[in-house]
N, C-alpha and C positions, 0 to 999 in steps of 0.2 A: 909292284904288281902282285908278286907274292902274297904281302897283306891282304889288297883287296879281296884275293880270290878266295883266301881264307875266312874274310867277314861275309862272303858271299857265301859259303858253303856253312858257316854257323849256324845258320837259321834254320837249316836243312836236321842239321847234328842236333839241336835243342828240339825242334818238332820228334825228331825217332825218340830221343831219350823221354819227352815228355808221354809218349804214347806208352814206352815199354813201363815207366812205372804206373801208368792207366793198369795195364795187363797185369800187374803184379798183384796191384788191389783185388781183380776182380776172388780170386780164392776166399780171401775175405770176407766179401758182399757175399759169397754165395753161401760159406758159413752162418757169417749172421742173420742172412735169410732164411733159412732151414731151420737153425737153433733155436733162433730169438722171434722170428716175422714170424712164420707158421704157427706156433704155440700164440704168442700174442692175438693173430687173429681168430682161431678157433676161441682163447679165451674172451675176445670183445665178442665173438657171436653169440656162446652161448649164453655170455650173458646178459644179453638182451632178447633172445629168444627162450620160448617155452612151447612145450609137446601138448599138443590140444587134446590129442588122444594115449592114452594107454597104449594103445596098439602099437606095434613096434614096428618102424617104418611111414609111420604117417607122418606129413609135413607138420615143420615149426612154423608157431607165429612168432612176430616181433612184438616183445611188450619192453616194459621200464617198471611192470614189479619186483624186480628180480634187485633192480639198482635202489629202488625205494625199500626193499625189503631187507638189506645189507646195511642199509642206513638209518633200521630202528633196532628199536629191543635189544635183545641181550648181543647182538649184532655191534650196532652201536658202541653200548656198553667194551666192550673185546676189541674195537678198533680205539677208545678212546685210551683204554688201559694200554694196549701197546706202544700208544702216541708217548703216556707219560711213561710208561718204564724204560723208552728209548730215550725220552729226553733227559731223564732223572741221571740214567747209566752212564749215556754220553756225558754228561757237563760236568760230573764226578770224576769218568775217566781223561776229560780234558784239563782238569785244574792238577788231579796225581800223574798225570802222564809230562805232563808243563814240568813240574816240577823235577821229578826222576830223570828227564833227560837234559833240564840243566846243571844239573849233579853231574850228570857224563859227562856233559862237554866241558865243566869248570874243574873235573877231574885231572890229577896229572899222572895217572897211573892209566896209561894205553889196554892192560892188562881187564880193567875195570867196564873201560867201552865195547871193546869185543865179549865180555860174558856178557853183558846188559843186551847188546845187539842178537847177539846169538840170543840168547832166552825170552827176548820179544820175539825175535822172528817163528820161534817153536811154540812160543803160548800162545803168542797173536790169532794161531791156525789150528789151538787144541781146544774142540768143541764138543758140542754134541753128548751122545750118549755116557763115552767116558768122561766128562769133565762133572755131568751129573753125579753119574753114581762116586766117584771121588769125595763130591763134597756131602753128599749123603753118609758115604762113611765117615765126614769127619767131623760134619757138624749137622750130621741128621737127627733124630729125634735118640738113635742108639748113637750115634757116631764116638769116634774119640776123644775130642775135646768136648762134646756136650756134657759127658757125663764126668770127665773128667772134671771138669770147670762148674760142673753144674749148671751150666745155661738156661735148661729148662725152670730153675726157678726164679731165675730175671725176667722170666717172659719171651724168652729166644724162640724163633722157631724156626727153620730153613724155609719152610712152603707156607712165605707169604712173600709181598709186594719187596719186603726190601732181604730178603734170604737170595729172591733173583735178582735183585741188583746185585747182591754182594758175587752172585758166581758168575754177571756177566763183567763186571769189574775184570773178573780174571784173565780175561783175552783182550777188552777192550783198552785197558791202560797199555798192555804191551803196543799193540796199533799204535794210539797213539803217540808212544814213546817211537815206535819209526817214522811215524807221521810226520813230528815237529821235529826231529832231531835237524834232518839239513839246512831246514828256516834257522834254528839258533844257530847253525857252523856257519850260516850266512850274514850273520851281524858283525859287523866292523867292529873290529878291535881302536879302529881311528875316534869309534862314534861315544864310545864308554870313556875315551883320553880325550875326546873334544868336550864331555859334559862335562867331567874332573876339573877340569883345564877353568870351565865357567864355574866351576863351588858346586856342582849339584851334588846331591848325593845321590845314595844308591838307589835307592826308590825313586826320584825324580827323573831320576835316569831311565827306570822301566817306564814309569808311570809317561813321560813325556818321548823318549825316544824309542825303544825297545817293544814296548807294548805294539804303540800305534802299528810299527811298521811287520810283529808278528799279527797283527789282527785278521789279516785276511787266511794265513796259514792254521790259526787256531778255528775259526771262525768254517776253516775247511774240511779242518780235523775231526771238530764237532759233529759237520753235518756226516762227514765219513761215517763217524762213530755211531751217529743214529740209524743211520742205514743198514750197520749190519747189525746193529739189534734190533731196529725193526722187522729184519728178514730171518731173523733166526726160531729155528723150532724145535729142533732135536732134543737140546738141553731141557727146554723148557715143560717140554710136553714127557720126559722120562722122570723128570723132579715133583713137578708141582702138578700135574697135569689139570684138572678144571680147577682148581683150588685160587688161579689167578687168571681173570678172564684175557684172554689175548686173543688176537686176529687169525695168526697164523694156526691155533687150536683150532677154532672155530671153523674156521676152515675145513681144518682135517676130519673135524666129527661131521660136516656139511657131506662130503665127500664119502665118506665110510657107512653113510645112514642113520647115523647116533642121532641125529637132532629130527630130521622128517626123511622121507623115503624119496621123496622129490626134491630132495634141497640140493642137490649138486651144479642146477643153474645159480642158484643162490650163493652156492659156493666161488663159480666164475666171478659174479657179480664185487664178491668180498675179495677175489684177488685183482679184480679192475681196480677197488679201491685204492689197496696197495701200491698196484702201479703209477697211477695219477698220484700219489705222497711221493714214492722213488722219485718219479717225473719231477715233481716238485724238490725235491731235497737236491737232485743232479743240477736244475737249473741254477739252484744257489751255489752249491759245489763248485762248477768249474771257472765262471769269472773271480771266485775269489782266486783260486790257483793261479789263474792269469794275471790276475794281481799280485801276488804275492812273489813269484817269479820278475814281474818287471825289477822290484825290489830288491831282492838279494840273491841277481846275476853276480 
């Protein structure tokens, strides 16, 4: 009778428990609605709206030049260059990051894995203005090794297309190297002794077992990787600044009055674009994770 009463009263105890973690979310929701909802909608307004009048205070109307206008000209141009310098950066820091972190793991020195971790985890998150002027002094047009090495008469220069790949390399390999490191601690030691076992070798090995079943975590890594150098500006805009057309510049001169005196809906417009890419890069993102996960539980 006991039991019974206690299955009777379960149903009771799972509906409180299901509501109290309802009530825990809500701080959450109400965070990311302030944070994230609020900016997001202001930005989808204005930019699809525009001021008919000068006068300040008069109503907006609703147009789509604003979105047609983001998506020509030197516009264009700036969103197409930050497409490839994210792609270029990303698949660079995903083939050195691949590599550096199965060095960790096939390392037998514990000593090795902890500085590797620890100094991805601190470069991974050093951006921005100092990570510029850093490499301006080292491999600026004065820097230390330029003139040391002489670089400038190879042709070197920092402030071009691939001077910023090289200083976004420098956070994005760290990533990720944290990125893929638990995907490889996740491969079976049974699965490298079951190919041996059939004559493969080592490549046969990655190429057939190893590979496939990192693909969705590389594949994660990448789009990770593109994300935050598509979202990145600080560096960019302190090193090179119009010297390499990017979005996120464009942007910023839209907004400051550099480019026209009314471009700041236009500016909305070019951060909607952004958005719908994120949208699009997150969509890819997380079923690979989901996949990748089923795999090397």
């Amino acid at each position: 009778m006991d039991g019974d009463a206690g299955l009777r009263r379960r149903p009771g105890s799972l509906l409180r428990r299901a509501a109290a973690g309802r009530l825990a979310v809500v701080p959450l929701l109400l965070f990311v609605a302030v944070a994230f909802g609020i900016p997001a909608v202001a930005m989808a307004y204005g930019a699809f709206t525009t001021n008919t009048s000068s006068t300040p205070g008069t109503p907006s109307a609703f147009t789509s030049g604003n979105l047609s206008a983001s998506l020509q000209g030197g516009y264009l141009t700036a969103l197409i260059g930050s497409v490839k310098l994210s792609a270029t950066s990303a698949l660079i820091a995903t083939v050195g990051g691949l590599l550096l972190a199965q060095a960790v793991v096939t390392s037998r020195f514990q000593a090795l894995r902890h500085a590797v971790l620890s100094a991805s985890g601190v470069l991974a998150n050093f951006g921005g203005v100092p990570l510029a002027f850093a490499f301006i002094a080292t491999l600026g047009n004065a820097g230390v090794l330029t003139t040391r090495l002489h670089l400038q008469d190879a042709g070197w220069s920092l402030y071009t297309f691939w001077g910023l790949n090289l200083v976004y390399l420098y956070f994005l390999v760290p990533l990720m190297v944290l990125s893929v490191l638990p995907s490889l601690d996740g491969l079976r030691r049974q699965w490298r002794e079951a190919a041996q076992n059939n004559g493969a070798t080592t490549w046969q090995y990655w190429r057939h077992v190893a590979l496939p079943v990192l693909a969705p975590s590389l594949l994660g890594g990448f789009v990770l990787l593109f994300g935050t150098a598509f979202a990145a500006y600080a560096t960019a805009a302190a090193m090179v600044g119009a010297s390499v057309p990017l979005i996120t510049l464009q942007i910023a001169n839209a907004l400051n009055g550099n480019v026209a005196a009314d471009a700041g809906n236009v500016a909305l417009a070019m951060s909607l674009d952004m958005v719908v890419i994120a949208v699009l890069v997150m969509a890819v993102y997380l079923p690979l994770q989901r996949r990748s996960a089923r795999w090397l539980v």
